[in-house]
N, C-alpha and C positions, 0 to 999 in steps of 0.2 A: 224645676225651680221657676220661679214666675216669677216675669219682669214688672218691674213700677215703670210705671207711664214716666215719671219726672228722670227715671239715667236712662231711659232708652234711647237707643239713635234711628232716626229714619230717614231715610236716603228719599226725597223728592225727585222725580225721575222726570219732572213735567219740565216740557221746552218748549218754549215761546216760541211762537210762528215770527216774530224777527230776530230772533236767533237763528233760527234754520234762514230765513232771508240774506242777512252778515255770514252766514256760513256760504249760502249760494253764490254771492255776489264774491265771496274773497277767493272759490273753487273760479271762476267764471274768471276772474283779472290773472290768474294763476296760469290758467289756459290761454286767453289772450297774449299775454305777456311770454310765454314760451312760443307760442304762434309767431309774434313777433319777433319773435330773437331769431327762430328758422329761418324766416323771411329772410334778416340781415343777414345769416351767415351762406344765405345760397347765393345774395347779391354780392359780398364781399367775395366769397369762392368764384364767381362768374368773373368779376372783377380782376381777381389777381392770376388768374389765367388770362384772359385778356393780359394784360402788363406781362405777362412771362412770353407769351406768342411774341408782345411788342419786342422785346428783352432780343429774343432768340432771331427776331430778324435782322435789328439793330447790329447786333453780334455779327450774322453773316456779311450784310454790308460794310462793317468798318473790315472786316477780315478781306473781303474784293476792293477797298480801299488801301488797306495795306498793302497786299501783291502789286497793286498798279502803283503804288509809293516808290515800291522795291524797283520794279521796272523799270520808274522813268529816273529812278536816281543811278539804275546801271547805264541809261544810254544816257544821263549824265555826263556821267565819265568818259563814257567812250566817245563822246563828241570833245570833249574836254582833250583827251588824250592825245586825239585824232589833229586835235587844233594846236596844239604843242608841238607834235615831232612833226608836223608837215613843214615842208620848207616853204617861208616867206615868197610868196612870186614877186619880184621887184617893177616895177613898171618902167626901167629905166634899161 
């Protein structure tokens, strides 16, 4: 069966050298731009370990703050105590 030149279809396969350039250029910002997200997410990870070490010190010092809280409010008391049932010395 033979085709007529006027329904035939033909696929032009030809591509312009700034096509392939916009194709390069948009591969190229594609790869920067993942480059750069890495970048941030190892600075952000460095980051929030940093703050988690801070976290975890912080943590232990208010915990040695709290023990010497507890401490010094039992010998509080006990001077407290101590100062109540002792007997008055009179100076007279």
């Amino acid at each position: 069966m033979p085709l007529s030149n006027s329904k035939s279809w033909r696929l032009n396969r030809q591509i312009s050298l700034s096509v392939i350039m916009q194709v390069m250029l948009l591969a190229s910002l594609i790869v920067g731009s993942w480059l750069n997200l890495q970048r941030q997410l190892d600075l952000l990870q460095r980051d929030v370990s940093m703050l988690l070490q801070s976290q975890s010190k912080l943590e232990q010092k208010l915990e040695s703050l709290w023990t010497r809280s507890i401490s010094h409010e039992y010998r509080l008391r006990a001077f407290e105590k101590a100062a109540t049932t002792a007997p008055i010395a009179d100076g007279s």
